[in-house]
Residue frames as qw, qx, qy, qz and C-alpha x, y, z in Angstrom:
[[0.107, -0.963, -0.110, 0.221, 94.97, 127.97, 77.92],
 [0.635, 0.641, -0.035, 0.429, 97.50, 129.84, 76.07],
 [0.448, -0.231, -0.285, 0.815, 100.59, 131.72, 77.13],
 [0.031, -0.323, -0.021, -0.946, 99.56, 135.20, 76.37],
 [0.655, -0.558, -0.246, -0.447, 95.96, 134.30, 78.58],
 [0.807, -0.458, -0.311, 0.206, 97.74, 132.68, 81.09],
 [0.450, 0.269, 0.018, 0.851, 100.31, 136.24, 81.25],
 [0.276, -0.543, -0.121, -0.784, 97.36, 138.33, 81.36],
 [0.774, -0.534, -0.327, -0.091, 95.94, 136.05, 84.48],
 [0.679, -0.233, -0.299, 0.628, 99.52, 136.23, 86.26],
 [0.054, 0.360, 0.132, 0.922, 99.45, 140.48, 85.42],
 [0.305, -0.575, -0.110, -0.751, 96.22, 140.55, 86.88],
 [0.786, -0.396, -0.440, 0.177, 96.85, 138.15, 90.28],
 [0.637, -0.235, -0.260, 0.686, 99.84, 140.24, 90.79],
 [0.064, 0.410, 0.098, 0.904, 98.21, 143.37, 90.35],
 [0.625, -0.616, -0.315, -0.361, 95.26, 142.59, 92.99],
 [0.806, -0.163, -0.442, 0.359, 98.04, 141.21, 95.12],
 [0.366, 0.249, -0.092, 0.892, 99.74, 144.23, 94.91],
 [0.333, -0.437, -0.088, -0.831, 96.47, 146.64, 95.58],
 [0.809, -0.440, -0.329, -0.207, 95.04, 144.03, 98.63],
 [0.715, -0.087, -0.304, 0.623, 98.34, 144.26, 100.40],
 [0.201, 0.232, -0.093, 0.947, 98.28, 148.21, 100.23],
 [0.551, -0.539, -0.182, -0.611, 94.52, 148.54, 101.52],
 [0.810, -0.407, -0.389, 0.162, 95.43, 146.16, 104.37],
 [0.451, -0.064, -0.308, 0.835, 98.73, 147.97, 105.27],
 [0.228, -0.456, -0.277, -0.814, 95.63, 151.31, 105.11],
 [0.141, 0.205, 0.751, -0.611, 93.86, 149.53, 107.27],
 [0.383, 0.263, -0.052, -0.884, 91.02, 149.66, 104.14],
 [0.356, 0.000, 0.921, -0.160, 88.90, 146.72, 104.78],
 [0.532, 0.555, 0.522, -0.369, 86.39, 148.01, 103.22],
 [0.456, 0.693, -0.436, -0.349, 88.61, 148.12, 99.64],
 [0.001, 0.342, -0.919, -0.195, 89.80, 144.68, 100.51],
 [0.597, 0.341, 0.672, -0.275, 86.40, 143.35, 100.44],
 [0.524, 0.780, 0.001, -0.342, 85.23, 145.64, 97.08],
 [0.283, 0.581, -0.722, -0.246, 88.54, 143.82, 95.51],
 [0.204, -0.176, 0.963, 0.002, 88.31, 140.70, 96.68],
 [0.549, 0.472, 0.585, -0.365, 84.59, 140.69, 95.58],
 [0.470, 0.730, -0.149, -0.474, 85.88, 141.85, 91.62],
 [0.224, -0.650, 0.705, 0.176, 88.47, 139.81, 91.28],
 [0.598, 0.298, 0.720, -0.187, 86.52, 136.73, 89.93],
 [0.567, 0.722, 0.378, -0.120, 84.69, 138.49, 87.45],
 [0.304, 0.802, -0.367, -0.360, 87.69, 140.38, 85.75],
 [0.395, -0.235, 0.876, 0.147, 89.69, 136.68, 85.68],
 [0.546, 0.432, 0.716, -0.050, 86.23, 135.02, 84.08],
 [0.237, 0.842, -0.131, -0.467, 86.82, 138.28, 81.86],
 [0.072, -0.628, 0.724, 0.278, 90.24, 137.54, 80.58],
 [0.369, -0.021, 0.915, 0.162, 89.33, 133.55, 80.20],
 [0.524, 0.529, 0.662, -0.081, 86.48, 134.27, 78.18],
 [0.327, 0.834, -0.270, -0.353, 88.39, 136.58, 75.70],
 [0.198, -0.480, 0.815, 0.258, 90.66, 133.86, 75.33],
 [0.641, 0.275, 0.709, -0.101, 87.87, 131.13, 74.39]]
């Protein structure tokens, strides 16, 4: 994996982090689910632009 994929992956960990922390402090379980359930597929996103 390259640096510039393995950037984008840290960009987008610490952007979910960022948005799963603020629904929780909400009290908006039902946005940490609907994130925690995308997350996956935008990652598998990123790694398969990189292939």
């Amino acid at each position: 994996m390259n640096d510039a994929t393995v950037r984008r992956l840290q960009a987008l960990d610490d952007e979910y982090t960022a948005a799963v922390n603020a629904a929780i402090e909400e009290g908006r379980d039902d946005l940490v689910q609907h994130l925690a359930a995308e997350y996956p597929d935008h990652a598998a996103e990123i790694m398969e632009e990189a292939a």
